[in-house]
NUPA-496959 format. One record per atom (N, C-alpha, C): x, y, z; residue number from 1; residue in three letters; atom name. Coordinates in nm, 4 decimals. Example, Ala and Ser with C-alpha at 12.3 -4.5 7.8 and 13.67 -1.06 7.14 Angstrom:
- east / north / up / k / r / a
- 1.3190 / -0.5690 / 0.7800 / 1 / ALA / N;
- 1.2300 / -0.4500 / 0.7800 / 1 / ALA / CA;
- 1.3200 / -0.3300 / 0.7800 / 1 / ALA / C;
- 1.2850 / -0.2250 / 0.7080 / 2 / SER / N;
- 1.3670 / -0.1060 / 0.7140 / 2 / SER / CA;
- 1.2900 / 0.0030 / 0.7870 / 2 / SER / C;
// end
This chain:
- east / north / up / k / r / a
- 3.9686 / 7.1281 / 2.4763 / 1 / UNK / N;
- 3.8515 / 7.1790 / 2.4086 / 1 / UNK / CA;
- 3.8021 / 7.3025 / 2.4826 / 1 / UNK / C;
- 3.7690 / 7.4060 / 2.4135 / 2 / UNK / N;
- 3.7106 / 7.5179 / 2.4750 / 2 / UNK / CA;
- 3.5388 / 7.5162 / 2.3971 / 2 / UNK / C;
- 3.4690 / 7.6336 / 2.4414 / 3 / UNK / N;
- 3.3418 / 7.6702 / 2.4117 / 3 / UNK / CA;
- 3.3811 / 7.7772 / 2.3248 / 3 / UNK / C;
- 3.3616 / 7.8435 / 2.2507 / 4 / UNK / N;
- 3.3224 / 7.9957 / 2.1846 / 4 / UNK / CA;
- 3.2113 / 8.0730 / 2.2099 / 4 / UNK / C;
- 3.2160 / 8.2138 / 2.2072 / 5 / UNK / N;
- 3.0974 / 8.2831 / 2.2157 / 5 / UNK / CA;
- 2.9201 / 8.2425 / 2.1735 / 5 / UNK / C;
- 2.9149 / 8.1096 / 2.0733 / 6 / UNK / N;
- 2.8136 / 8.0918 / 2.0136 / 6 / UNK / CA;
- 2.8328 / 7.9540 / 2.0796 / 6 / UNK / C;
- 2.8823 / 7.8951 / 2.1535 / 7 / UNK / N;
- 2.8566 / 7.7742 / 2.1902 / 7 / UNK / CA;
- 2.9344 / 7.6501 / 2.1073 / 7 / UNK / C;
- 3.0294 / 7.6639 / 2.0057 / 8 / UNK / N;
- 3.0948 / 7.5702 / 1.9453 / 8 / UNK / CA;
- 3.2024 / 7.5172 / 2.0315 / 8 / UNK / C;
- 3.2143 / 7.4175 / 2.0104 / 9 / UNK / N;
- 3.3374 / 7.3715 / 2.0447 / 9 / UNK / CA;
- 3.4621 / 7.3621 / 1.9587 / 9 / UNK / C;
- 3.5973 / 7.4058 / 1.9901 / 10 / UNK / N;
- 3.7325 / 7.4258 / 1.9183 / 10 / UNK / CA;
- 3.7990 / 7.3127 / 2.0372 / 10 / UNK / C;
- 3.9472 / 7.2564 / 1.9356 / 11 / UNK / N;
- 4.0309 / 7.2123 / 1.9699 / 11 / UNK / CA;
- 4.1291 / 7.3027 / 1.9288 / 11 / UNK / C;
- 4.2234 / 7.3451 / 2.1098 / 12 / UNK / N;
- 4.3312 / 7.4320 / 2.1297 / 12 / UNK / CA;
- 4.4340 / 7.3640 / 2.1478 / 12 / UNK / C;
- 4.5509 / 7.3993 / 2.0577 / 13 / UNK / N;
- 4.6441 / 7.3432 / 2.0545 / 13 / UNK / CA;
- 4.7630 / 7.4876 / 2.0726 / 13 / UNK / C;
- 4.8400 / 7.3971 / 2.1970 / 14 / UNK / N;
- 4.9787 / 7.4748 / 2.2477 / 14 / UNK / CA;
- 5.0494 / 7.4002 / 2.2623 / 14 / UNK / C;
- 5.1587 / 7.5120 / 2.2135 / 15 / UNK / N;
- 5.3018 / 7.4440 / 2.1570 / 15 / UNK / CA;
- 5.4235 / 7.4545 / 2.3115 / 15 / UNK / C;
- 5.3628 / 7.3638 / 2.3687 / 16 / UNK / N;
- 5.4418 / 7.3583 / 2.5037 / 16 / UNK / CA;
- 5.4739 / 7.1933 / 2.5689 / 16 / UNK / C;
- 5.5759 / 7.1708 / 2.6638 / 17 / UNK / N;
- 5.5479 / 7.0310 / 2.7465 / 17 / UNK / CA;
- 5.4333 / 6.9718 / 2.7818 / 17 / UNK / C;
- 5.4273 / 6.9140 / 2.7964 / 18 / UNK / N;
- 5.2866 / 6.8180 / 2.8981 / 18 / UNK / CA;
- 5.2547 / 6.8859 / 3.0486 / 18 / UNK / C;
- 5.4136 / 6.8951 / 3.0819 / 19 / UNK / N;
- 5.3881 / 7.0050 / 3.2417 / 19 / UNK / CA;
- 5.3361 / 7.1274 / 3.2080 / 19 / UNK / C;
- 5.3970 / 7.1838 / 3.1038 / 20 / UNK / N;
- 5.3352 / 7.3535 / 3.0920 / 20 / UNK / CA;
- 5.1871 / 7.3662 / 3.0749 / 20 / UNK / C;
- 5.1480 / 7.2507 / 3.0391 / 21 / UNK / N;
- 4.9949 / 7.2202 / 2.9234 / 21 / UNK / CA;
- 4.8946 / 7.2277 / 3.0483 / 21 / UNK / C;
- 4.9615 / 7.1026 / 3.1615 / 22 / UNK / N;
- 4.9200 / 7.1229 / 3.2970 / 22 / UNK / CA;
- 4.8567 / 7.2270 / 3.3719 / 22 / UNK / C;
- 4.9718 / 7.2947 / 3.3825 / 23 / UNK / N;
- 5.0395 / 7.4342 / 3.4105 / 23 / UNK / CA;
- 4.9224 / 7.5623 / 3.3886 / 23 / UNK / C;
- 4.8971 / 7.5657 / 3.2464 / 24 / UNK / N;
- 4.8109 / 7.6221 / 3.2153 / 24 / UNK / CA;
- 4.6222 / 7.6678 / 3.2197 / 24 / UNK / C;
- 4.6692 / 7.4735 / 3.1886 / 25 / UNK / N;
- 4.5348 / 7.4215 / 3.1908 / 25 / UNK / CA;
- 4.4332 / 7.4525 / 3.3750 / 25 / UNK / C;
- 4.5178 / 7.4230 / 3.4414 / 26 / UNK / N;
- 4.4573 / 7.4550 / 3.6433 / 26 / UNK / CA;
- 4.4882 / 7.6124 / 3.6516 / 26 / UNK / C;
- 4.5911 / 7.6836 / 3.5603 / 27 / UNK / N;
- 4.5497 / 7.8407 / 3.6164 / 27 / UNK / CA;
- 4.4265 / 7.9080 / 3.5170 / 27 / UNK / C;
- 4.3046 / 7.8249 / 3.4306 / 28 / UNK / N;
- 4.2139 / 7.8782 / 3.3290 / 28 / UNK / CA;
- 4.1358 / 7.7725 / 3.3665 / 28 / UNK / C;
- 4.1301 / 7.6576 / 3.4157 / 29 / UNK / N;
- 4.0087 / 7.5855 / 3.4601 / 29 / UNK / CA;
- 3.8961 / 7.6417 / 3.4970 / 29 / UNK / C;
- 3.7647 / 7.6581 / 3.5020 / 30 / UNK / N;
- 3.6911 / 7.7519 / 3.5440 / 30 / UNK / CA;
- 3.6616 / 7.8962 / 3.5264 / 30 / UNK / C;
- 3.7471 / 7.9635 / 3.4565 / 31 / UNK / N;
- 3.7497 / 8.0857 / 3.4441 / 31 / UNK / CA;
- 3.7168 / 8.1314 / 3.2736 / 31 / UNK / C;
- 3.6650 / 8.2293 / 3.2637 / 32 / UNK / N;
- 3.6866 / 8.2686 / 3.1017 / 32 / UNK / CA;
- 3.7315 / 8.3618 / 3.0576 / 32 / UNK / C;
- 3.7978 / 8.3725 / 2.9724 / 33 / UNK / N;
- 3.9082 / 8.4554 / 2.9114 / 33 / UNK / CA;
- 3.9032 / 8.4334 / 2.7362 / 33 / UNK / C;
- 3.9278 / 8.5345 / 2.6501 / 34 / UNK / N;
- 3.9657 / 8.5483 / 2.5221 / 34 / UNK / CA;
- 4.0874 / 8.4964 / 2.4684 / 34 / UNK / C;
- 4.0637 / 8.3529 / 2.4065 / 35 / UNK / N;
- 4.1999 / 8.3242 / 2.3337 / 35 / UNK / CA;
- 4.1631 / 8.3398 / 2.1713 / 35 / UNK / C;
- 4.3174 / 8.3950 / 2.1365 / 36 / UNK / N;
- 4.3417 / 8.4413 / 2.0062 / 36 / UNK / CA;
- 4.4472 / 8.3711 / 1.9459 / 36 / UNK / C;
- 4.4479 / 8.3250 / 1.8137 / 37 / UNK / N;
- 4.5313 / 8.2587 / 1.7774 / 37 / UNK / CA;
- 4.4911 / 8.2134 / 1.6223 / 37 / UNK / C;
- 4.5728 / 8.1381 / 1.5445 / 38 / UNK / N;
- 4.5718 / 8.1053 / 1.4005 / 38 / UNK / CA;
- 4.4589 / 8.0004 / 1.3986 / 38 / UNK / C;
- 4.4018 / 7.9987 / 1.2943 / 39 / UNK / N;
- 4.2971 / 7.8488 / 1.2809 / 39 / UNK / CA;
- 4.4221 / 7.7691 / 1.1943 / 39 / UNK / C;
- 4.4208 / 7.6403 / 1.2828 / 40 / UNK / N;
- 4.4821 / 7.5438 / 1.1795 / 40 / UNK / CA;
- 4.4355 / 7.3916 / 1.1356 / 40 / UNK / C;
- 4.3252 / 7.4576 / 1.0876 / 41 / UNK / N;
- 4.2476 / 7.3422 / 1.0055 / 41 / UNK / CA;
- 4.1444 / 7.2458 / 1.0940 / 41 / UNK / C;
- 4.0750 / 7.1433 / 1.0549 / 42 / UNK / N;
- 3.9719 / 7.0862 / 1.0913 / 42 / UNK / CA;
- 4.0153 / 6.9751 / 1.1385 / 42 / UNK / C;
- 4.0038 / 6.8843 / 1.2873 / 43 / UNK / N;
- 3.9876 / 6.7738 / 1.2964 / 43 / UNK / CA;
- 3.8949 / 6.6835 / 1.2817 / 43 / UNK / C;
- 3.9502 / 6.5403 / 1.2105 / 44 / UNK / N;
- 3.8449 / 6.4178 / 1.1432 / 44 / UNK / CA;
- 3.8426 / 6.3678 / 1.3125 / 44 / UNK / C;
- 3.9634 / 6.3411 / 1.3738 / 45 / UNK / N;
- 3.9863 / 6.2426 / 1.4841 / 45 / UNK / CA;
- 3.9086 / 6.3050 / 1.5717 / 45 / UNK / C;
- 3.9061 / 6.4338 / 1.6219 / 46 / UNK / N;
- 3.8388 / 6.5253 / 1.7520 / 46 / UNK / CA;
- 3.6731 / 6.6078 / 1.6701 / 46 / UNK / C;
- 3.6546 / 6.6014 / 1.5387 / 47 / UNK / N;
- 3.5480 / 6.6472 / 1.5044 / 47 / UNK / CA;
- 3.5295 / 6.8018 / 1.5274 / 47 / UNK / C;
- 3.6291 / 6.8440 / 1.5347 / 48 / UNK / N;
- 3.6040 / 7.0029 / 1.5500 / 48 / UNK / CA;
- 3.7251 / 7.1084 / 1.4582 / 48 / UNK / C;
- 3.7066 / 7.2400 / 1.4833 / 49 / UNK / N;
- 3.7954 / 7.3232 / 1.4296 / 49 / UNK / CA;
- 3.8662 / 7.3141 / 1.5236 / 49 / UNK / C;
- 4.0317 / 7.3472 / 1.5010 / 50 / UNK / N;
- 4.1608 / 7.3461 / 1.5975 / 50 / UNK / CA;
- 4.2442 / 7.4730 / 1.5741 / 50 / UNK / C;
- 4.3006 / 7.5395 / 1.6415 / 51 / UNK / N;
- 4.3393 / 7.6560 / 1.6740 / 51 / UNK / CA;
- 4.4793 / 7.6416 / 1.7459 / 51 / UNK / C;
- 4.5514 / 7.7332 / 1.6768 / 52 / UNK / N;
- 4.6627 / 7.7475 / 1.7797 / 52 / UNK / CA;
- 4.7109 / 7.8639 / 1.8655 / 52 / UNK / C;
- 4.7052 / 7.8387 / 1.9837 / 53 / UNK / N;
- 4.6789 / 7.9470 / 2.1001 / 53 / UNK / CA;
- 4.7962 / 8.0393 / 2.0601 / 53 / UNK / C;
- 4.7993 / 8.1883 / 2.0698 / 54 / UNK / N;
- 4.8962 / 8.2563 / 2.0545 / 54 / UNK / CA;
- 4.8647 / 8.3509 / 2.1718 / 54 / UNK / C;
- 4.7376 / 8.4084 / 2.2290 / 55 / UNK / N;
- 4.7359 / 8.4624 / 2.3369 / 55 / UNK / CA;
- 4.6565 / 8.4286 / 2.4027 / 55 / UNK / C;
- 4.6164 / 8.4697 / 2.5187 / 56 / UNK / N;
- 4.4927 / 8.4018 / 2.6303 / 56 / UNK / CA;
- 4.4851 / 8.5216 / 2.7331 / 56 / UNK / C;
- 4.4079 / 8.6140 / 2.7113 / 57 / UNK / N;
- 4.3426 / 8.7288 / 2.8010 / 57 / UNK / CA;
- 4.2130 / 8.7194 / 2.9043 / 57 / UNK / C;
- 4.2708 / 8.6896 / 3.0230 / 58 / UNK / N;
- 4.1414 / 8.6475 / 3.1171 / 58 / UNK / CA;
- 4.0185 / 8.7478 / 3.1153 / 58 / UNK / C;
- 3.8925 / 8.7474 / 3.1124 / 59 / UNK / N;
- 3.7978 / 8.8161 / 3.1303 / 59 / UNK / CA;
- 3.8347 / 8.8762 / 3.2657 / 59 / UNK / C;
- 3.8662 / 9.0843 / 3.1939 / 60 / UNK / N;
- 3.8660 / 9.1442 / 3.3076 / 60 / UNK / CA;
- 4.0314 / 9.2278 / 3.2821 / 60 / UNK / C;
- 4.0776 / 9.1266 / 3.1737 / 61 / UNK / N;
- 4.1907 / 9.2259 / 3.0894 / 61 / UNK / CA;
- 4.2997 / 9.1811 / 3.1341 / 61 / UNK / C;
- 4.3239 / 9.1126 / 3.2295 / 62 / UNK / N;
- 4.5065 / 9.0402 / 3.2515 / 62 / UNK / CA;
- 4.5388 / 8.9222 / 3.1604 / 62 / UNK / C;
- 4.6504 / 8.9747 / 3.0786 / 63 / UNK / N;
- 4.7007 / 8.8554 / 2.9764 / 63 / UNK / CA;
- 4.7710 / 8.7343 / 3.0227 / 63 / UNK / C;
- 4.7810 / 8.6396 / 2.9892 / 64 / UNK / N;
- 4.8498 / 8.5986 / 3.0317 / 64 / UNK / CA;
- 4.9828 / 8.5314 / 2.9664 / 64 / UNK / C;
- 5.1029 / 8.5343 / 3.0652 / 65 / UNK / N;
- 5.2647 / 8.5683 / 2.9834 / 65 / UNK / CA;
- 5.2646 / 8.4282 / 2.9382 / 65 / UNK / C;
- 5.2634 / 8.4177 / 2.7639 / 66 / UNK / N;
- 5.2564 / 8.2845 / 2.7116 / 66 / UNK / CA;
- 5.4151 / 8.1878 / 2.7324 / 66 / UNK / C;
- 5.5079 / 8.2992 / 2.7253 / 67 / UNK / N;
- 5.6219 / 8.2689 / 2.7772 / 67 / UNK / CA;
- 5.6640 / 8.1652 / 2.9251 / 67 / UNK / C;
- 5.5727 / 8.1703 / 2.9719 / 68 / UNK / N;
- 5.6067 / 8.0877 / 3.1222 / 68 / UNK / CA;
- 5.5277 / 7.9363 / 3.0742 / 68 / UNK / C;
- 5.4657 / 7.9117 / 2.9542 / 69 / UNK / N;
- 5.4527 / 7.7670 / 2.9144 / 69 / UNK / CA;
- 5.5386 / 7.7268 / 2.7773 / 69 / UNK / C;
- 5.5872 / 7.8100 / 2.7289 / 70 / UNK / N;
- 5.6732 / 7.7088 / 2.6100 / 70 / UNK / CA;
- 5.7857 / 7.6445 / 2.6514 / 70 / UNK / C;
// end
């Protein structure tokens, strides 16, 4: 789950292992950055909009290579 600019909460979904998900998840813990990606529809189970990550740009302009989690 992330926050958005207005305070909503989204469910982010990436198309990677459980390790990469890991992986990802401890190098963006704490930090904020712009993710961009497709909306793919509403969850009943999680109660929110869900998204699928296609990029993730840390605040401050370094992207990060989505390639080192699929």
């Amino acid at each position: 789950m992330v926050n958005d600019c207005d305070g909503y909460q989204w469910y982010m979904r990436c198309p990677c292992s459980k390790a990469n998900y890991n992986l990802m998840k401890a190098e963006l813990t704490g930090k904020q950055a712009y993710i961009y990606g497709t909306y793919a529809g509403y969850s009943g189970v999680t109660d929110r909009p869900m998204m699928d990550i296609i990029t993730v740009i840390e605040v401050g302009g370094k992207a990060l290579d989505m390639r080192r989690f699929r």
